[in-house]
C-alpha positions in Angstrom: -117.5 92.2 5.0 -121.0 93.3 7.0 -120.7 94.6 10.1 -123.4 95.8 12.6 -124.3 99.0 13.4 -126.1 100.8 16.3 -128.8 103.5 15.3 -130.0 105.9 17.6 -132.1 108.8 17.8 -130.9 111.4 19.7 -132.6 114.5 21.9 -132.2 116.7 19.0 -133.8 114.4 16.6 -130.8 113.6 14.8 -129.4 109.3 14.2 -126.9 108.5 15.6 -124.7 105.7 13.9 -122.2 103.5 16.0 -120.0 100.3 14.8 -118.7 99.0 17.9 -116.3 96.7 15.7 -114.4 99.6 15.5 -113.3 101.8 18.6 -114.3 105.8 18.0 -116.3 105.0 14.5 -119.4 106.7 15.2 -121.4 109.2 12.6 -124.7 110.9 12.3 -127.4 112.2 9.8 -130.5 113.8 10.0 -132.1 111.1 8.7 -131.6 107.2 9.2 -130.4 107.2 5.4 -127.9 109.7 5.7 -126.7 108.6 9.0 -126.3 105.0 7.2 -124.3 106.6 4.4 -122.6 108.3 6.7 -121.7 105.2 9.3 -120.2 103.7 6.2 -118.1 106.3 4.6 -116.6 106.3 9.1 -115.9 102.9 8.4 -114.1 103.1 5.4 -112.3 106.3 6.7 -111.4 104.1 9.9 -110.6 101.0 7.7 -107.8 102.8 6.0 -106.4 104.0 8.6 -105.7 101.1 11.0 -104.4 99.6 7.6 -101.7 102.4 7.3 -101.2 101.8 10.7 -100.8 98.0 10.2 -97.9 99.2 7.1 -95.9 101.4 9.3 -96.2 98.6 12.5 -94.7 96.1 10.1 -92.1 98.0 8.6 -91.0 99.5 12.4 -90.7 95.5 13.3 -89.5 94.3 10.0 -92.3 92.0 9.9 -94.1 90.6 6.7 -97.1 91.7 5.3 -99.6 89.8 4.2 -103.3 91.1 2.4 -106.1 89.4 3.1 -110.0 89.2 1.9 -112.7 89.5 4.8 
């Protein structure tokens, strides 16, 4: 899966990293590296938990589950 990121430098000279694919997954690092790494470790974090969310949703409605690659 790739998704896009927004970079930013902010007015303390720190980047700012965005993915507007997922609401409130937003990082930083004092360097456009670490802000990267950073970005992507939010993702993962935010990944996870709109798929536990997904779980408990489909066992609240007794619906099926189904796993798929993106």
């Amino acid at each position: 899966m790739r998704l896009e990121v927004v970079l930013q430098k902010d007015e303390d000279g720190y980047y700012v990293a965005s993915c507007p694919a997922i609401k409130g997954c937003h990082s930083q690092g004092k360097t456009k590296r670490e802000a990267l790494e950073n970005i992507r470790e939010a993702v993962f974090g935010c990944l996870e938990v709109l798929n536990e969310q997904a779980k408990r949703m489909g066992r609240r409605h007794r619906a099926e589950l189904i796993r798929i690659a993106v």
